[in-house]
Residue frames relative to the residue before (quaternion, step in Angstrom):
aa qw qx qy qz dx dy dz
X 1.0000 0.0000 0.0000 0.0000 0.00 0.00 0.00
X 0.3875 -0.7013 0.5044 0.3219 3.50 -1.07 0.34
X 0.5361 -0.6193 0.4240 0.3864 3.19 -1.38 0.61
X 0.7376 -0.5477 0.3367 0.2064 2.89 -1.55 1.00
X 0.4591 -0.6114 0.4950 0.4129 3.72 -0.89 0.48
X 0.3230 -0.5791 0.6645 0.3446 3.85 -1.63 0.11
X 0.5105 -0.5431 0.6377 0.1946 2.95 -1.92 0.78
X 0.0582 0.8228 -0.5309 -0.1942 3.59 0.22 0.97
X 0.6852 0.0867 -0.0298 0.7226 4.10 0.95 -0.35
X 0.0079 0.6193 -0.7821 -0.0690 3.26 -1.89 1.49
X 0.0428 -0.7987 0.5998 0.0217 3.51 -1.37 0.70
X 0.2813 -0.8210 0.4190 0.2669 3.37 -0.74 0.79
X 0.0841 -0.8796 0.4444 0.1473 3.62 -0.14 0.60
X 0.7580 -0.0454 -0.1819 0.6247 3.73 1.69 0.69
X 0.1707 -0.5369 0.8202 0.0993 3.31 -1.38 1.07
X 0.0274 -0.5638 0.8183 0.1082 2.79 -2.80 0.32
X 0.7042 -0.4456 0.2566 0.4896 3.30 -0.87 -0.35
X 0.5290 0.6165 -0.1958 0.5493 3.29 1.94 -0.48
X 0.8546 0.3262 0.0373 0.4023 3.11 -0.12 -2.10
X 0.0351 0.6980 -0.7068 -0.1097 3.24 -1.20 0.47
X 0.0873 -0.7634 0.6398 -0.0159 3.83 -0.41 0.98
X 0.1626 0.7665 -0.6037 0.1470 3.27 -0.87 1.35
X 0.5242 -0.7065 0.4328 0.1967 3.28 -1.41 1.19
X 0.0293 -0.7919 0.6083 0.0444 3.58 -0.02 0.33
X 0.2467 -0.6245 0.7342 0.1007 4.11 -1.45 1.31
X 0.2292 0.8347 -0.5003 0.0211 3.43 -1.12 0.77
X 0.3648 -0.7306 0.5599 0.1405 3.43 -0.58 0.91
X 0.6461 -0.6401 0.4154 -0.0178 3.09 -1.60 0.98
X 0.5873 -0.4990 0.4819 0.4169 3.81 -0.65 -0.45
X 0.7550 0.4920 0.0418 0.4314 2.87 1.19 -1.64
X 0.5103 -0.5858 0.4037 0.4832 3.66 1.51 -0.13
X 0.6548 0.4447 -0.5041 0.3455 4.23 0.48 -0.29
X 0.3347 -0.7494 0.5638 0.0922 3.05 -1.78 0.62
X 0.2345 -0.7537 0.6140 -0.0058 3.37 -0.37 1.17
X 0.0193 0.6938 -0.6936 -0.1930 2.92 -2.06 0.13
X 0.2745 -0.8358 0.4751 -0.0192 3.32 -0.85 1.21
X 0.0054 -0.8284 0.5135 0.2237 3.52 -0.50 0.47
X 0.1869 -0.7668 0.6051 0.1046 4.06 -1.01 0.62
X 0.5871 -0.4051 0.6144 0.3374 3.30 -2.06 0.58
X 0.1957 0.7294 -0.6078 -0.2453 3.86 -0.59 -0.67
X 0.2965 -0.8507 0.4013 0.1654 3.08 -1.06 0.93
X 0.6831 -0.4856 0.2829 0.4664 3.41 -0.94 0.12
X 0.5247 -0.5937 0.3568 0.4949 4.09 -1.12 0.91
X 0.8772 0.2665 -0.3469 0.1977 4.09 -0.44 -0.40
X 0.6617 -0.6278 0.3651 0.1863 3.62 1.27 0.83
X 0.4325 -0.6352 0.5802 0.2699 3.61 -1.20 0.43
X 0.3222 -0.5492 0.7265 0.2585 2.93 -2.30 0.63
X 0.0646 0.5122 -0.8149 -0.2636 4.21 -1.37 -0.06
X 0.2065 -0.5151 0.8286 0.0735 3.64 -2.41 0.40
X 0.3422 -0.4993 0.7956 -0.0254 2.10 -2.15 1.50
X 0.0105 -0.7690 0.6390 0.0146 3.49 -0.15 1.19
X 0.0750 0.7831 -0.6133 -0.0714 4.04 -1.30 1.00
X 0.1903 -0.7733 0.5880 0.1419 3.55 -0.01 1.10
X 0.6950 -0.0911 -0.1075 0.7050 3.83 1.03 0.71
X 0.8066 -0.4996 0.2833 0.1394 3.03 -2.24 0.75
X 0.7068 0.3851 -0.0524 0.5911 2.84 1.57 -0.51
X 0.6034 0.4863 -0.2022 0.5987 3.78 1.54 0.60
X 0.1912 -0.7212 0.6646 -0.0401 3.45 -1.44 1.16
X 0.0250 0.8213 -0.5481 -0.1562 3.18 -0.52 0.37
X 0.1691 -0.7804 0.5864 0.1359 3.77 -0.65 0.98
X 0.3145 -0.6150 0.6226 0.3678 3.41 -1.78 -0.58
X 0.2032 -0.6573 0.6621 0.2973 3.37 -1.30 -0.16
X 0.1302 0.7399 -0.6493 0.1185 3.88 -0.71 1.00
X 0.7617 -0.4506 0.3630 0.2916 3.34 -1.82 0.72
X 0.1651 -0.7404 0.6513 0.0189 3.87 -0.35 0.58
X 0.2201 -0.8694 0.4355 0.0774 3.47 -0.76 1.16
X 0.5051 0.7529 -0.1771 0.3829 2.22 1.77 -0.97
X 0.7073 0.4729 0.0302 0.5246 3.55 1.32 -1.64
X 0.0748 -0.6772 0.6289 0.3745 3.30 1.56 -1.35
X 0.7635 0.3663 -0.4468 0.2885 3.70 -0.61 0.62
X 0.5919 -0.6113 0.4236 0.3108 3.32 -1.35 -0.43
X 0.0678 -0.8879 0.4546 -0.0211 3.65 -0.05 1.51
X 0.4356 -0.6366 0.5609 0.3007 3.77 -1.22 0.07
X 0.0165 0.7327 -0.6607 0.1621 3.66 -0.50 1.33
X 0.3870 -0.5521 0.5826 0.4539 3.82 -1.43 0.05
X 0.7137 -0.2999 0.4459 0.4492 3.73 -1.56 0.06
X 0.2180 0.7123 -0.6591 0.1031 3.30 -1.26 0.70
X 0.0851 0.6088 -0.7839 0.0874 3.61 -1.49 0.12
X 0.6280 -0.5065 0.5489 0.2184 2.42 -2.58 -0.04
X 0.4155 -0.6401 0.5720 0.3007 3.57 -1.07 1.00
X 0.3521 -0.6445 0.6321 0.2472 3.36 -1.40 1.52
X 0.8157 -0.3096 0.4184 0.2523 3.07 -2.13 -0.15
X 0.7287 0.2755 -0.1670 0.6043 3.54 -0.21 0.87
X 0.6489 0.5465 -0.3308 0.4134 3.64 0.91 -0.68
X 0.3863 -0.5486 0.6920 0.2666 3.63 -1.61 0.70
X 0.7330 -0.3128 0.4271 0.4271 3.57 -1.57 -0.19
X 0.7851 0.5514 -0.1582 0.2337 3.13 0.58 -1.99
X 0.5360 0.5761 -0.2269 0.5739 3.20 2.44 -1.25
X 0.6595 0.5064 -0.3437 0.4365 3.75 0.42 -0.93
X 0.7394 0.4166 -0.2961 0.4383 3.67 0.42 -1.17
X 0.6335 0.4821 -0.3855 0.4665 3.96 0.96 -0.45
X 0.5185 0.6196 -0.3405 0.4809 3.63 1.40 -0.79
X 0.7139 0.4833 -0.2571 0.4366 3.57 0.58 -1.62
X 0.7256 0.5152 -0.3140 0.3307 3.43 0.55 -1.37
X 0.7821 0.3949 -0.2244 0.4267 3.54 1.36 -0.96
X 0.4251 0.5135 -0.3957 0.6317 3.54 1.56 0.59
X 0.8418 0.0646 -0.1757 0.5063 3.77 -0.16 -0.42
X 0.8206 0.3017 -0.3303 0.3555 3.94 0.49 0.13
X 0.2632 -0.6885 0.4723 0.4833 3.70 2.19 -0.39
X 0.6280 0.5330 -0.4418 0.3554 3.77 0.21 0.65
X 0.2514 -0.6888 0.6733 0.0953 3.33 -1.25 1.12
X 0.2331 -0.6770 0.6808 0.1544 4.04 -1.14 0.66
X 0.4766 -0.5258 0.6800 0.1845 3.34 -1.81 1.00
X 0.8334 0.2204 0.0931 0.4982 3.25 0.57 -1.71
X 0.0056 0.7191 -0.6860 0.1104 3.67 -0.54 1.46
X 0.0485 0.7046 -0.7004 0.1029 3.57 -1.21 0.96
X 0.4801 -0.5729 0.6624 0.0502 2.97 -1.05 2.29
X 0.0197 -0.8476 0.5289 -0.0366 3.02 -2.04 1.40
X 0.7006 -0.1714 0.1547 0.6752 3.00 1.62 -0.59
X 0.4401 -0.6071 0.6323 0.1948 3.28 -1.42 0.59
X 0.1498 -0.7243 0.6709 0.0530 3.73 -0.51 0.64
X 0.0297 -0.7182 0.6653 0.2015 3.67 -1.43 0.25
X 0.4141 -0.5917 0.6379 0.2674 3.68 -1.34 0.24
X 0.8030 -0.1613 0.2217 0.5292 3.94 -0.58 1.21
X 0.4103 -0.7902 0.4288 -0.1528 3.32 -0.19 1.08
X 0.7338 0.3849 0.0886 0.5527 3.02 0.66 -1.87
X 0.7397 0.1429 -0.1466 0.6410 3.78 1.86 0.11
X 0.7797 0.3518 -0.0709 0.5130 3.38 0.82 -0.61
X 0.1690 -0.7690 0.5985 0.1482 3.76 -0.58 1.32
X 0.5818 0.7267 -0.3256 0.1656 3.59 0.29 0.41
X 0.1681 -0.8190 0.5438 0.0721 3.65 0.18 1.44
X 0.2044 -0.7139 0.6695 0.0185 3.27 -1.59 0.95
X 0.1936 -0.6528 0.6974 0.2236 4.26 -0.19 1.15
X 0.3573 -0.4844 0.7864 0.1387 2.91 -2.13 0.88
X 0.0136 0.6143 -0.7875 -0.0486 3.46 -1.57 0.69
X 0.4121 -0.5890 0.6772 0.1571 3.26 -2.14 0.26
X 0.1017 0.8194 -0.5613 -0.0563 3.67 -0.26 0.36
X 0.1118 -0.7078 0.6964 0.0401 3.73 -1.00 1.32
X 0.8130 0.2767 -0.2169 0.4641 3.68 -1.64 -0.33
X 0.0584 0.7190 -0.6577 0.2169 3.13 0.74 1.18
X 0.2192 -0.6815 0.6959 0.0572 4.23 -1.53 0.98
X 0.6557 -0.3823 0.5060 0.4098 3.92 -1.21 -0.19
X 0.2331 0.8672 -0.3989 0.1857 3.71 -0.33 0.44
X 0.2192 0.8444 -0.4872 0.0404 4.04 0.44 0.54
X 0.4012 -0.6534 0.6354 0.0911 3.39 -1.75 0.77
X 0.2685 -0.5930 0.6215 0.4358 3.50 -1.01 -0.56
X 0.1578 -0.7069 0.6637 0.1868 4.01 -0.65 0.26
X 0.4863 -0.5834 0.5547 0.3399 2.71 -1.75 -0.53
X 0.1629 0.8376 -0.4439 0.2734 3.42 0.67 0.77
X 0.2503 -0.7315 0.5652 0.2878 4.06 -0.07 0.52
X 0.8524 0.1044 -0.1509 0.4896 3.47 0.18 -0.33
X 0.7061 -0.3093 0.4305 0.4694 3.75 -1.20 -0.13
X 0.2531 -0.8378 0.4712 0.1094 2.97 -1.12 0.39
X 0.2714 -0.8037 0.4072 0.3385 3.88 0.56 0.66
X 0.0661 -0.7228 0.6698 0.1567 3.64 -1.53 0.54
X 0.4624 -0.6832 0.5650 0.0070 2.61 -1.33 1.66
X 0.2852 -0.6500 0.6928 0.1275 3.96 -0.73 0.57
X 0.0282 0.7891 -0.6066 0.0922 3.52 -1.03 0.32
X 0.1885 -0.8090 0.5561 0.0286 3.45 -0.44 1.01
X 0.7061 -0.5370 0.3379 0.3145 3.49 -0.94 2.21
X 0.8098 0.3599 -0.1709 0.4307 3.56 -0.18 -1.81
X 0.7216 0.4022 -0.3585 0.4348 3.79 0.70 -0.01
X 0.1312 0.8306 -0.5096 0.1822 3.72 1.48 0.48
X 0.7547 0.4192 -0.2959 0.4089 4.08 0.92 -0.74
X 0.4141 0.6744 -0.3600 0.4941 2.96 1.81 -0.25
X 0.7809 0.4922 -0.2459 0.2958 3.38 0.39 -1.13
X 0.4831 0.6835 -0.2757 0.4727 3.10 2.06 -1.59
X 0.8461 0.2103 -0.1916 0.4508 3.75 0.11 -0.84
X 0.1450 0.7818 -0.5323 0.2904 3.31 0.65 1.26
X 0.2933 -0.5914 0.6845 0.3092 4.02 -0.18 0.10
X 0.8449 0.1409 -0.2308 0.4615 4.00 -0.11 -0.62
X 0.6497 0.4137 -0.4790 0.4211 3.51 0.45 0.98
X 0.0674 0.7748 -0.6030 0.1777 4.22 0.91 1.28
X 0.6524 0.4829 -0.5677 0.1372 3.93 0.13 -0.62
X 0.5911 -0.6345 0.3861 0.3145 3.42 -1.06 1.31
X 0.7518 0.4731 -0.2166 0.4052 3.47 1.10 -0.81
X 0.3997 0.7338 -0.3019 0.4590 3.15 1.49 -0.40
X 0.7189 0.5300 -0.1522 0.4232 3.04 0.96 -2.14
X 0.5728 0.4940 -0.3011 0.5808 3.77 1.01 -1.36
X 0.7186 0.4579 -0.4495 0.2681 3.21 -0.26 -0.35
X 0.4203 0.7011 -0.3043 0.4890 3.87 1.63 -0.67
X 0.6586 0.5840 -0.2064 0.4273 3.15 1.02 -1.63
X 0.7385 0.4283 -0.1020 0.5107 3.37 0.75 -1.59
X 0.6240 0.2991 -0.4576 0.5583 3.70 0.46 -0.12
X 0.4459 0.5365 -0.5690 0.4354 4.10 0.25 -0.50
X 0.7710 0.3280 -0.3081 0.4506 3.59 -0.25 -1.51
X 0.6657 0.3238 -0.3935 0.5451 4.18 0.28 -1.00
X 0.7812 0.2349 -0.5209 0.2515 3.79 -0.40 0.33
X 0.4225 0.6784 -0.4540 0.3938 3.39 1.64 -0.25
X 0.8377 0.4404 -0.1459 0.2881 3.54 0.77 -0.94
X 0.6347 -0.6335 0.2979 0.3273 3.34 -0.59 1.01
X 0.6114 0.5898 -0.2000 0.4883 3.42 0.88 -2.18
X 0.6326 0.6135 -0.4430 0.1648 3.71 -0.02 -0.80
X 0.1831 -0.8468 0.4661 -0.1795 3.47 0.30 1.56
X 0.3839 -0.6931 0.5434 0.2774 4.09 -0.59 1.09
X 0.7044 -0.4242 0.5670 -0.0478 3.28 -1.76 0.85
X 0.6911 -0.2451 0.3890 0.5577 2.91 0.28 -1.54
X 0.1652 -0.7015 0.6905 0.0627 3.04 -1.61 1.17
X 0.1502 -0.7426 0.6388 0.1341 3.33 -1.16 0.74
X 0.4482 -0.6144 0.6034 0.2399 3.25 -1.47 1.08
Protein backbone atom coordinates (compact mmCIF):
# COMPACT_ATOMS: atom_id res chain seq x y z
CA UNK A 1 0.00 0.00 0.00
CA UNK A 2 1.16 3.47 -0.34
CA UNK A 3 1.89 5.64 2.35
CA UNK A 4 -0.71 7.61 3.42
CA UNK A 5 -1.16 11.34 2.56
CA UNK A 6 -0.42 14.07 5.64
CA UNK A 7 -3.06 16.25 6.81
CA UNK A 8 -1.04 19.34 6.33
CA UNK A 9 -4.10 22.01 7.51
CA UNK A 10 -7.79 20.92 8.79
CA UNK A 11 -10.37 23.76 8.97
CA UNK A 12 -13.82 23.79 9.75
CA UNK A 13 -15.75 25.95 7.49
CA UNK A 14 -19.48 24.78 8.89
CA UNK A 15 -20.89 23.17 11.96
CA UNK A 16 -24.73 22.39 12.57
CA UNK A 17 -26.14 20.54 15.09
CA UNK A 18 -25.56 17.60 12.68
CA UNK A 19 -22.77 18.42 10.31
CA UNK A 20 -19.40 19.18 10.79
CA UNK A 21 -17.88 20.16 7.24
CA UNK A 22 -14.27 20.63 7.23
CA UNK A 23 -11.62 21.57 4.72
CA UNK A 24 -8.70 19.50 5.02
CA UNK A 25 -4.96 20.52 2.64
CA UNK A 26 -3.14 17.38 2.00
CA UNK A 27 -0.10 16.21 0.48
CA UNK A 28 0.65 12.99 -0.98
CA UNK A 29 3.52 10.36 -1.09
CA UNK A 30 4.28 11.70 -4.25
CA UNK A 31 4.63 15.58 -3.52
CA UNK A 32 0.75 16.66 -4.92
CA UNK A 33 -1.38 18.78 -2.96
CA UNK A 34 -4.94 18.47 -2.78
CA UNK A 35 -7.68 19.99 -1.05
CA UNK A 36 -10.46 17.97 0.18
CA UNK A 37 -13.52 18.72 1.90
CA UNK A 38 -15.31 15.93 4.53
CA UNK A 39 -18.59 15.37 6.62
CA UNK A 40 -16.72 14.50 9.99
CA UNK A 41 -18.51 12.61 12.16
CA UNK A 42 -19.06 12.41 15.65
CA UNK A 43 -16.27 9.88 17.81
CA UNK A 44 -18.84 6.77 18.73
CA UNK A 45 -20.71 6.12 15.35
CA UNK A 46 -24.06 4.42 14.58
CA UNK A 47 -25.73 1.11 15.31
CA UNK A 48 -28.42 -0.23 12.05
CA UNK A 49 -30.36 -3.92 13.42
CA UNK A 50 -31.32 -6.71 11.82
CA UNK A 51 -34.04 -7.55 14.16
CA UNK A 52 -35.51 -11.62 13.64
CA UNK A 53 -38.16 -12.44 16.12
CA UNK A 54 -37.95 -15.96 14.16
CA UNK A 55 -35.72 -17.55 11.46
CA UNK A 56 -37.65 -16.84 8.91
CA UNK A 57 -38.64 -12.93 9.75
CA UNK A 58 -37.22 -9.30 9.42
CA UNK A 59 -38.53 -6.79 11.01
CA UNK A 60 -38.22 -3.21 9.39
CA UNK A 61 -39.56 0.36 10.16
CA UNK A 62 -41.16 2.74 7.98
CA UNK A 63 -40.05 6.49 9.10
CA UNK A 64 -40.01 10.00 7.46
CA UNK A 65 -36.78 10.43 5.26
CA UNK A 66 -35.76 14.00 4.86
CA UNK A 67 -33.47 13.53 2.97
CA UNK A 68 -36.03 12.16 0.04
CA UNK A 69 -39.03 14.00 1.72
CA UNK A 70 -40.94 10.73 1.97
CA UNK A 71 -41.54 7.73 3.90
CA UNK A 72 -38.96 4.78 3.42
CA UNK A 73 -38.28 1.14 4.83
CA UNK A 74 -34.79 1.03 6.63
CA UNK A 75 -33.68 -1.49 9.65
CA UNK A 76 -33.62 0.47 13.19
CA UNK A 77 -30.66 2.48 13.58
CA UNK A 78 -29.25 5.45 15.69
CA UNK A 79 -26.32 6.82 17.15
CA UNK A 80 -24.22 4.94 19.78
CA UNK A 81 -24.25 7.18 23.03
CA UNK A 82 -21.18 7.78 25.08
CA UNK A 83 -20.14 4.95 27.14
CA UNK A 84 -22.06 2.54 24.91
CA UNK A 85 -20.58 -0.70 23.02
CA UNK A 86 -22.32 -1.42 19.60
CA UNK A 87 -24.04 -4.36 21.18
CA UNK A 88 -25.58 -1.72 24.08
CA UNK A 89 -26.71 0.93 21.47
CA UNK A 90 -28.39 -1.53 19.00
CA UNK A 91 -30.55 -3.26 22.02
CA UNK A 92 -31.34 0.46 23.15
CA UNK A 93 -32.35 1.42 19.44
CA UNK A 94 -34.28 -1.70 18.74
CA UNK A 95 -36.41 -1.18 21.97
CA UNK A 96 -37.14 2.59 21.22
CA UNK A 97 -38.16 2.25 17.58
CA UNK A 98 -39.24 -1.57 17.30
CA UNK A 99 -40.51 -2.37 21.35
CA UNK A 100 -38.00 -5.27 21.22
CA UNK A 101 -35.26 -6.29 23.54
CA UNK A 102 -32.56 -9.18 22.00
CA UNK A 103 -31.05 -12.09 24.17
CA UNK A 104 -28.76 -12.63 21.29
CA UNK A 105 -26.93 -9.69 19.33
CA UNK A 106 -24.16 -10.70 16.80
CA UNK A 107 -21.77 -7.90 15.54
CA UNK A 108 -21.08 -8.01 11.70
CA UNK A 109 -19.50 -5.43 10.03
CA UNK A 110 -18.76 -1.88 10.07
CA UNK A 111 -20.28 -0.27 6.96
CA UNK A 112 -19.20 3.36 5.83
CA UNK A 113 -21.41 5.95 3.90
CA UNK A 114 -18.96 7.45 0.88
CA UNK A 115 -15.78 7.28 2.32
CA UNK A 116 -14.00 9.45 0.04
CA UNK A 117 -16.49 12.38 1.78
CA UNK A 118 -17.95 11.15 4.75
CA UNK A 119 -16.07 9.86 8.07
CA UNK A 120 -18.91 8.03 9.37
CA UNK A 121 -19.04 4.20 10.28
CA UNK A 122 -22.29 2.48 11.03
CA UNK A 123 -21.79 -1.45 12.99
CA UNK A 124 -24.24 -3.87 11.61
CA UNK A 125 -25.68 -6.19 14.35
CA UNK A 126 -28.05 -9.28 14.02
CA UNK A 127 -30.51 -9.54 16.76
CA UNK A 128 -32.42 -13.07 17.50
CA UNK A 129 -34.51 -13.97 20.84
CA UNK A 130 -35.88 -10.84 20.57
CA UNK A 131 -38.82 -10.49 24.10
CA UNK A 132 -41.57 -7.45 24.33
CA UNK A 133 -39.54 -4.51 25.49
CA UNK A 134 -40.18 -0.49 24.99
CA UNK A 135 -38.06 2.75 25.38
CA UNK A 136 -39.10 6.24 24.79
CA UNK A 137 -36.86 7.44 21.61
CA UNK A 138 -36.57 10.30 20.04
CA UNK A 139 -38.63 9.77 17.18
CA UNK A 140 -41.46 12.60 16.34
CA UNK A 141 -43.92 10.32 15.38
CA UNK A 142 -44.57 6.47 15.91
CA UNK A 143 -42.81 4.50 14.11
CA UNK A 144 -44.37 1.60 11.88
CA UNK A 145 -43.02 -2.15 12.09
CA UNK A 146 -42.86 -3.83 9.17
CA UNK A 147 -42.64 -7.89 9.34
CA UNK A 148 -40.91 -9.23 6.39
CA UNK A 149 -40.62 -12.68 5.35
CA UNK A 150 -36.71 -14.18 4.71
CA UNK A 151 -37.65 -15.93 1.23
CA UNK A 152 -39.24 -12.70 -0.16
CA UNK A 153 -35.82 -10.63 0.36
CA UNK A 154 -36.05 -9.71 -3.78
CA UNK A 155 -39.31 -8.68 -3.18
CA UNK A 156 -38.24 -6.18 -0.85
CA UNK A 157 -35.00 -5.13 -3.03
CA UNK A 158 -37.33 -3.67 -5.73
CA UNK A 159 -39.35 -1.70 -3.50
CA UNK A 160 -39.41 2.16 -4.61
CA UNK A 161 -39.53 2.94 -0.63
CA UNK A 162 -36.79 0.73 0.41
CA UNK A 163 -33.32 2.86 -1.51
CA UNK A 164 -31.10 3.09 1.79
CA UNK A 165 -27.79 1.82 0.37
CA UNK A 166 -27.04 0.50 3.77
CA UNK A 167 -30.15 -0.94 4.46
CA UNK A 168 -29.63 -2.76 1.12
CA UNK A 169 -25.91 -4.18 2.25
CA UNK A 170 -27.14 -5.31 5.03
CA UNK A 171 -29.56 -8.17 3.01
CA UNK A 172 -26.26 -8.98 1.57
CA UNK A 173 -24.62 -9.53 4.95
CA UNK A 174 -27.28 -11.48 6.68
CA UNK A 175 -27.47 -13.92 3.33
CA UNK A 176 -23.70 -14.71 3.95
CA UNK A 177 -24.17 -14.85 8.23
CA UNK A 178 -27.18 -17.17 7.78
CA UNK A 179 -25.65 -19.16 4.97
CA UNK A 180 -22.91 -19.96 7.40
CA UNK A 181 -22.53 -22.47 9.85
CA UNK A 182 -19.57 -20.81 12.24
CA UNK A 183 -21.69 -17.72 12.86
CA UNK A 184 -21.39 -17.58 16.66
CA UNK A 185 -23.01 -14.47 19.12
CA UNK A 186 -20.69 -11.78 20.52
CA UNK A 187 -22.67 -11.17 23.09
CA UNK A 188 -25.44 -12.48 25.04
CA UNK A 189 -27.68 -10.36 26.89
CA UNK A 190 -29.51 -11.44 29.95
Amino acid sequence: MPELPKILKAKTIARTRLFHVESLQMKFSNGVERDYERLKAGKNGAVMIIPMPDPNTILLIREYAAGVERYELAFPKGLIETGETPIEAANREMKEEVGFGAKKLHFLKKLSLAPGYFSHMMSLVVATDLYKERLEGDEPEELEVISWDIDKLHELVERDDFTESRSIAALYLLQNYLASSSSTPISEID
